[in-house]
C-alpha positions in Angstrom: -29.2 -33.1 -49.7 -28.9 -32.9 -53.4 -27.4 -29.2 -54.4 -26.6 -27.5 -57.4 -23.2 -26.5 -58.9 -22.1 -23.6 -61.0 -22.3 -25.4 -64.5 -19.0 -24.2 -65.3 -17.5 -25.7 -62.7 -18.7 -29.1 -63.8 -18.0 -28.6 -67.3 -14.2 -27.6 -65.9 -13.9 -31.4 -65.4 -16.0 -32.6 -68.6 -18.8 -33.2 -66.8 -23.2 -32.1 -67.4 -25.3 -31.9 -64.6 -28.0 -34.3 -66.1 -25.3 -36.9 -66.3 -23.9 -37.2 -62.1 -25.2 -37.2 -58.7 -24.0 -34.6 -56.1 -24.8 -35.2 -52.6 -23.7 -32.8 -49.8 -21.1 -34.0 -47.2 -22.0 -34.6 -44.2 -18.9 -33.7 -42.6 -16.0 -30.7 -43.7 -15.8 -27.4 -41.6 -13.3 -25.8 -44.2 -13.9 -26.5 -47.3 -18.0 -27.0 -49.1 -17.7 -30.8 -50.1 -19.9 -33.0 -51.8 -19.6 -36.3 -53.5 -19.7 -36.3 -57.4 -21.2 -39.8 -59.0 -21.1 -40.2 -63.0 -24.2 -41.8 -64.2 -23.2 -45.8 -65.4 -21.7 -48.4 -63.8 -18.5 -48.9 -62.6 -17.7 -44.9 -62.8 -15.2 -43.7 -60.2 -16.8 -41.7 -57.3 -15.0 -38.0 -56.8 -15.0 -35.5 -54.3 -16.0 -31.9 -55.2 -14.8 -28.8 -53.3 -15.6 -25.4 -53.0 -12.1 -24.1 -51.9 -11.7 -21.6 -48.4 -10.8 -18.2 -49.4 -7.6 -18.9 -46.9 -6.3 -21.3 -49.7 -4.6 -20.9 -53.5 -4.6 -22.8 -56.1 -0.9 -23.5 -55.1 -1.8 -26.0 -52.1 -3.2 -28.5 -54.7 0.6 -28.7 -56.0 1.4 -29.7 -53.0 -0.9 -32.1 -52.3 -0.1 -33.7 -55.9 3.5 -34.3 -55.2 3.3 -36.1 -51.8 0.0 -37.7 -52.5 1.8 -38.7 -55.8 5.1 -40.1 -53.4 2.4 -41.9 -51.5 1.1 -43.7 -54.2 4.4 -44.6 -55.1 5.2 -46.5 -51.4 2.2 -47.8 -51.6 -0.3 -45.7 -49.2 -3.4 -44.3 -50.1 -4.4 -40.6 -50.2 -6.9 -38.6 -52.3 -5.7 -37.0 -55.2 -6.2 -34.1 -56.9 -7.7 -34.3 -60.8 -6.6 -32.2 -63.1 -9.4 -30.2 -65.2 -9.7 -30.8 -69.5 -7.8 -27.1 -69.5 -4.7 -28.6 -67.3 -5.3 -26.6 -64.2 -5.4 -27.8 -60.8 -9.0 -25.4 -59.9 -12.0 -24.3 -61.9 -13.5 -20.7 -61.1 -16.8 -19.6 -60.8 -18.6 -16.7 -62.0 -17.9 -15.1 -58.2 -14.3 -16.3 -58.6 -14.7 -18.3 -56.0 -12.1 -21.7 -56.3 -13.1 -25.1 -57.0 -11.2 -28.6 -56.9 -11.6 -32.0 -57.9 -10.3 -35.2 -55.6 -10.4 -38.5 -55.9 -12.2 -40.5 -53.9 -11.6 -43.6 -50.8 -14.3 -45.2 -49.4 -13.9 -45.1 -45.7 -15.0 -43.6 -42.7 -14.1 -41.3 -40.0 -14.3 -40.6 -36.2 -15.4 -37.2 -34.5 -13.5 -38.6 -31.2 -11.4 -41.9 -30.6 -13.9 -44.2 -29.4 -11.0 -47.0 -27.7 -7.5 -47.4 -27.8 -7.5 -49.7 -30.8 -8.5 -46.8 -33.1 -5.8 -44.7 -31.7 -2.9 -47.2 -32.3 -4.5 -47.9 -35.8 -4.2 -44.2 -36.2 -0.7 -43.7 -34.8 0.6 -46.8 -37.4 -0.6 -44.9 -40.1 1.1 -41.3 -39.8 4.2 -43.7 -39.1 4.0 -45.2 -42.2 3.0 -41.6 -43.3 6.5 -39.9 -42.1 8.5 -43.1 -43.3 7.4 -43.0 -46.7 8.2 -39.0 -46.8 11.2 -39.1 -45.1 12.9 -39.2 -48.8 10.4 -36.7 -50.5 12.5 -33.5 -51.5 9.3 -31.1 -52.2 9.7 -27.5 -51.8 6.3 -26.7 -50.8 4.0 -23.8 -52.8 2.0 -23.0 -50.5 2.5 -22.2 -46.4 0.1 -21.0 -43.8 2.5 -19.0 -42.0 3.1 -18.8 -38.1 0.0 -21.4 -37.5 2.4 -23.6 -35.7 4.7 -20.9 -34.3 4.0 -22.2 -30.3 6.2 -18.9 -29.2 4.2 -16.3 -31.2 1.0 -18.1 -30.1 2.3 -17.6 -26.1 3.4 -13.9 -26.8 -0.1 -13.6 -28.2 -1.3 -14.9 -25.2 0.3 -12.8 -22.8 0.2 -9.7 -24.6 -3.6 -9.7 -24.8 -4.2 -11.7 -21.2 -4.4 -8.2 -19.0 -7.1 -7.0 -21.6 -9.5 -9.3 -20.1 -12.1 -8.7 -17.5 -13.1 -12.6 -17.3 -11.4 -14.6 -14.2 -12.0 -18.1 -16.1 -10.5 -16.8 -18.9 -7.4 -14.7 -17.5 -6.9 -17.9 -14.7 -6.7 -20.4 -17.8 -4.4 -17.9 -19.1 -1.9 -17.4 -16.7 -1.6 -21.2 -16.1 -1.1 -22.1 -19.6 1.9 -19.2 -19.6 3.0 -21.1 -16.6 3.5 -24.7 -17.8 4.9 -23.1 -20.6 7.9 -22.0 -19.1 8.8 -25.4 -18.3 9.0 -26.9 -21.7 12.0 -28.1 -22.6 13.4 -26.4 -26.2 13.1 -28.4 -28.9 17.0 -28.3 -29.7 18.2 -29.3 -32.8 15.7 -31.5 -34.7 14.4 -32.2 -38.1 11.4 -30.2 -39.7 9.9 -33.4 -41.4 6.8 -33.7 -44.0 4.0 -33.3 -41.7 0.2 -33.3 -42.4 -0.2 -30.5 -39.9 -3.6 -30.7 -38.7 -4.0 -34.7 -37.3 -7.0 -34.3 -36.2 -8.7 -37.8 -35.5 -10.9 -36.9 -38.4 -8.2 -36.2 -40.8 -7.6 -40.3 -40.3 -9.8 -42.1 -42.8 -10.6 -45.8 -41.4 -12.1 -48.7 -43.2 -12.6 -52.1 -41.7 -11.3 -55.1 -42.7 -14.0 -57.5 -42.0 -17.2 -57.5 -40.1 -16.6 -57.2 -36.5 -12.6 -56.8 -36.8 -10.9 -53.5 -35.5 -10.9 -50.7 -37.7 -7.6 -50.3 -40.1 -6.7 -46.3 -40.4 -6.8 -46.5 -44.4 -5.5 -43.0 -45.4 -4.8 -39.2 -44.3 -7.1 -37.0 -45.5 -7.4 -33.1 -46.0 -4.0 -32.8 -47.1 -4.0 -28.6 -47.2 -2.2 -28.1 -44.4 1.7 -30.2 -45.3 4.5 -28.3 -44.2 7.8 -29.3 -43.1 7.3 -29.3 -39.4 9.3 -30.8 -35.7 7.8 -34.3 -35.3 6.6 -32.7 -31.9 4.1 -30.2 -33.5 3.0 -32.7 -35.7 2.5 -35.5 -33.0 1.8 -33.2 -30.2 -1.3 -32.0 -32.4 -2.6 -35.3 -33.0 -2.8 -36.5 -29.7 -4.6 -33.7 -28.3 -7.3 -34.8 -30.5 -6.7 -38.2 -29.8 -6.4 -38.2 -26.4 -9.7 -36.1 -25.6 -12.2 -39.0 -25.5 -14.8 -36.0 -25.3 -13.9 -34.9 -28.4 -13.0 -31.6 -30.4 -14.4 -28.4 -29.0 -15.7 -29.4 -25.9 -14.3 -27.4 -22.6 -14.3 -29.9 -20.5 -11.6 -31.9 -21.8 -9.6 -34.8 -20.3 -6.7 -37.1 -21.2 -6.9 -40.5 -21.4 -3.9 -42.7 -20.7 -4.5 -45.7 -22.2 -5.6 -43.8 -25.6 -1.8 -41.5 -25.2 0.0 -45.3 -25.0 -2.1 -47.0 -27.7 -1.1 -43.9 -30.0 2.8 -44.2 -29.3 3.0 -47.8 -29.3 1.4 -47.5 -32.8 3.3 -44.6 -34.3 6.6 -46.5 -32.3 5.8 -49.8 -34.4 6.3 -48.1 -37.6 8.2 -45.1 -37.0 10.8 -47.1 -35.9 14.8 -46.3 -37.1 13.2 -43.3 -37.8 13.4 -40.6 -35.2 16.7 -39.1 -34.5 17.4 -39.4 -30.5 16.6 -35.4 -30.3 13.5 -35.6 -31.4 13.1 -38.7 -29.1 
């Protein structure tokens, strides 16, 4: 679907609308992307977003310094581009925010379709945590309490005896109940954490035809924080896990997917995780 783009926005980045190709994404429940091509050959692909109102301009300095540490060990990310002006965003006449990636050829999974793609995946954000294990990044911009597990569960418990619906209040009551029997996390490192693993956020490409799928990059990169390796991993294999995939109710875990993803993330995590957080 070919769309049309504030001019301004465009010209933010030097660029006429007679002289690219836009194309809607087919994919992205956050952010409005579509994939900018200059006319000519040989001219680098980008990816062009029309920023949530939930994020600031700020989270692109984030993204910039640990896709920029990335780049720097070797691993692939998108990367923000800067507009002629200097500024990490272009606004349009509705003030609405705009931003600029680079882009990875790839593609991505709505659900894990077999284990190989899960250890693939888990290798990846191993490699991910080892190469920002050294990143000293004070980061701009934080979407507080979205991984605060306690204030979720007082939530929960506050609002549960509000509702009239069994399913709902029976769900309710045993999620409260397993909860009681975590284990705290005790003292463990927050680490640099994409914070939203979804299997979608991996970008794969394959190698050759027929071979196994190689988890190429992390995408969506707005949600880094310094989180416990267990909200960051415990996250990801939800969606990893599932085989039914994201927002489905009936939902079930599948073992051989869970082992695949450790065995992965184990193989080059390795040296890193203190024995608390193991």
């Amino acid at each position: 679907m070919i769309e049309v783009i504030p001019a301004e926005v465009l010209a933010a980045w030097g660029f006429a609308p007679e002289t690219i190709t836009l194309v809607r994404a087919p994919s992205g429940l956050i952010q409005t992307t579509f994939l900018l091509t200059p006319q000519g050959a040989g001219a680098p692909r980008y990816v062009l977003q029309r920023m949530h109102h939930i994020f600031s301009a700020a989270v692109l300095e984030d993204i910039d310094a640990v896709s920029a540490h990335l780049a720097l060990k070797g691993l692939d990310t998108p990367r923000p581009v800067r507009t002629t002006g200097g500024t990490w965003v272009a606004r349009d006449s509705d003030g609405r925010l705009w931003r600029l990636l680079t882009f990875l050829d790839g593609f991505t999974y709505e659900k894990v379709p077999d284990p190989r793609v899960a250890h693939a995946a888990g290798q990846l954000v191993g490699r991910f945590h080892r190469a920002t294990a050294d990143l000293a990044h004070r980061f701009a911009f934080v979407r507080v309490g979205v991984h605060d597990t306690a204030a979720h569960l007082a939530k929960l418990a506050r609002l549960l005896p509000t509702t009239n619906d069994a399913h709902t209040r029976a769900l309710g009551e045993r999620i409260l109940a397993r909860a009681q029997t975590l284990p705290a996390l005790g003292d463990v490192p927050e680490r640099v954490a994409h914070g939203d693993l979804k299997i979608s956020n991996v970008l794969f490409c394959a190698p050759n035809p027929g071979g196994a799928a190689v988890a190429r990059a992390l995408i969506d990169l707005d949600t880094l924080a310094r989180l416990p390796l267990a909200v960051e991993l415990g996250d990801a294999l939800r969606s990893w896990c599932n085989p039914r995939a994201e927002d489905i109710a009936h939902t079930e875990l599948d073992l051989d997917i869970l082992r695949a993803a450790l065995t992965g993330y184990a193989e080059t995590a390795r040296g890193l995780i203190t024995r608390n957080e193991a």
